[in-house]
C-alpha positions as CSV (number, residue, x, y, z in Angstrom):
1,X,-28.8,-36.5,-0.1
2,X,-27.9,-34.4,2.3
3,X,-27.0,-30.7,1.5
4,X,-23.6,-28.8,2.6
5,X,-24.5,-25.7,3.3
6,X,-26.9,-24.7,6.9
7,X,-30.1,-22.7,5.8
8,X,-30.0,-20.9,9.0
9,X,-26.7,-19.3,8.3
10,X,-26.6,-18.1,4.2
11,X,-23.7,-17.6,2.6
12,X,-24.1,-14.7,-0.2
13,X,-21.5,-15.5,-3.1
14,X,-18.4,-13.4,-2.2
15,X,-17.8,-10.5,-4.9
16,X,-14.8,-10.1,-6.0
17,X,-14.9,-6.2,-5.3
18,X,-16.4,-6.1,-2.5
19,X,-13.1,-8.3,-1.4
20,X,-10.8,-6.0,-3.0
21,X,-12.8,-2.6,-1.1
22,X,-11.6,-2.8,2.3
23,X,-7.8,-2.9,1.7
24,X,-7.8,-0.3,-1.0
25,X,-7.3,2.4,1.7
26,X,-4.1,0.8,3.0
27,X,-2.6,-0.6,-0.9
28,X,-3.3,2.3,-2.7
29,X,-0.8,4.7,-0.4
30,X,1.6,1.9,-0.9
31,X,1.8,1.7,-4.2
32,X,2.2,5.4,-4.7
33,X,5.0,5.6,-2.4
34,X,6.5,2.6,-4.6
35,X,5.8,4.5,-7.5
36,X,7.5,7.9,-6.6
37,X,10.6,5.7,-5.0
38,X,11.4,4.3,-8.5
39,X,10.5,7.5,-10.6
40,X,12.6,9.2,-8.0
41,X,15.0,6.7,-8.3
42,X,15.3,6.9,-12.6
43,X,15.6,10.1,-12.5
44,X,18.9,10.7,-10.2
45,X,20.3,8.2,-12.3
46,X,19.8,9.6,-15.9
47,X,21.0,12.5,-14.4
């Protein structure tokens, strides 16, 4: 039978964190902007 994968090119299982690493840079301002937006945002309107 004949195998899928090339043994000249190998594929090393992708890790889940090592996926998540690159884009932590760019989420991670994001999400604290988000995140004073609604605090901001509850707090003017208890007030």
């Amino acid at each position: 039978m004949h195998e899928s994968h090339d043994p000249a090119t190998p594929q090393p299982p992708e890790d889940a964190v090592e996926a998540v690493v690159p884009v932590i840079p760019v989420v991670l301002p994001l999400v604290g902007a988000a995140m004073m937006f609604l605090l901001a945002f509850i707090a003017v309107t208890m007030a």
